[in-house]
ZABAMAR-265623 format. One record per residue (C-alpha): residue in three letters; x, y, z. Coordinates in steps of 0.02 Angstrom, whole numbers, plus 32768, in hexadecimal, padded with zeros to 4 digits. Last residue first. Example, Ala and Ser with C-alpha at 12.3 -4.5 7.8 and 13.67 -1.06 7.14 Angstrom:
SER82AC7FCB8165 ALA82677F1F8186 
//
This chain:
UNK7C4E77B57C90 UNK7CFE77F47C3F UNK7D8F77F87CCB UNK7E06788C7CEC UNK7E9D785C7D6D UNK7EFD78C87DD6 UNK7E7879557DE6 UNK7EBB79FA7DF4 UNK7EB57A4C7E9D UNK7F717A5F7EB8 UNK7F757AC47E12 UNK7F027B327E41 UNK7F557B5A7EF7 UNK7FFF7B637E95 UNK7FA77BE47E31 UNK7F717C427EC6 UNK80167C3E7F0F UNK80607C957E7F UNK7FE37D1D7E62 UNK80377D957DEB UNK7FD67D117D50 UNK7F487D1D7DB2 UNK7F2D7DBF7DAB UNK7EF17E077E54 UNK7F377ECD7E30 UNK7F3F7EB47D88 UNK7E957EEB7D41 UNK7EC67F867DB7 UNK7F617FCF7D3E UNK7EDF7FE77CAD UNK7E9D80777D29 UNK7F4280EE7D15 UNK7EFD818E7CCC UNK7F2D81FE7D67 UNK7E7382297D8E UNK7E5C815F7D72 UNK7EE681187DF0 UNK7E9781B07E61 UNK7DDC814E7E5A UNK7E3780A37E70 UNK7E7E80DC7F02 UNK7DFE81307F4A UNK7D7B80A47F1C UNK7E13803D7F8B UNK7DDB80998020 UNK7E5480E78097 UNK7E7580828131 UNK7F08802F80D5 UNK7F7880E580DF UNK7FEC80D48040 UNK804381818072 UNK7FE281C27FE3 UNK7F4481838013 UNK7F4581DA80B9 UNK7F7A8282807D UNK7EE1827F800F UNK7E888257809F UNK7EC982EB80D3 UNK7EA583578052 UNK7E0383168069 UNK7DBB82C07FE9 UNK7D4482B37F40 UNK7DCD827D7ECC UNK7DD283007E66 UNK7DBE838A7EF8 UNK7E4A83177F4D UNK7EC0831F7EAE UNK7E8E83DF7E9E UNK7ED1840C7F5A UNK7F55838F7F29 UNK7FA684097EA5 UNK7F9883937E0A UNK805383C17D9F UNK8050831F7D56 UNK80D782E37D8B UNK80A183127E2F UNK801582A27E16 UNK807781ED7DE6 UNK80E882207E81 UNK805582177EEF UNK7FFE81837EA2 UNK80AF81407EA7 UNK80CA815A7F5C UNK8018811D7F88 UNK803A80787F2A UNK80DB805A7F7A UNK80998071802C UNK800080008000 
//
């Protein structure tokens, strides 16, 4: 979360968004604002995902559970194949 707040936060000052506009855009405080880009967990991910699409980033969220960057998840799927497949 700490990583995604610091880039959410770099991504907008590259941008040149003051964050008393980034928080009018994203329908926050200033400092919830604050909050989310220090990575703060008790923010809500619709805040997130709202200031990944202010900044023009939402393609990056059909990633975030991905199965192929989900490397315990695919062991889990592969675990739970059947070992033998029979015809009735």
């Amino acid at each position: 979360m700490k990583k995604l707040g610091a880039d959410l936060r770099d991504a907008r000052k590259r941008r040149r968004i003051k964050t008393a506009v980034m928080a009018d855009r994203l329908q926050v405080s200033r400092p919830t604002l604050r909050r989310l880009e220090r990575g703060d967990p008790s923010v809500g991910m619709g805040s997130y995902a709202t200031a990944l699409y202010v900044l023009g980033m939402t393609e990056r969220l059909a990633d975030l559970a991905d199965i192929a960057h989900d490397p315990i998840g695919q062991l889990l799927a592969s675990e739970s194949l059947p070992k033998r497949i029979t015809s009735k």
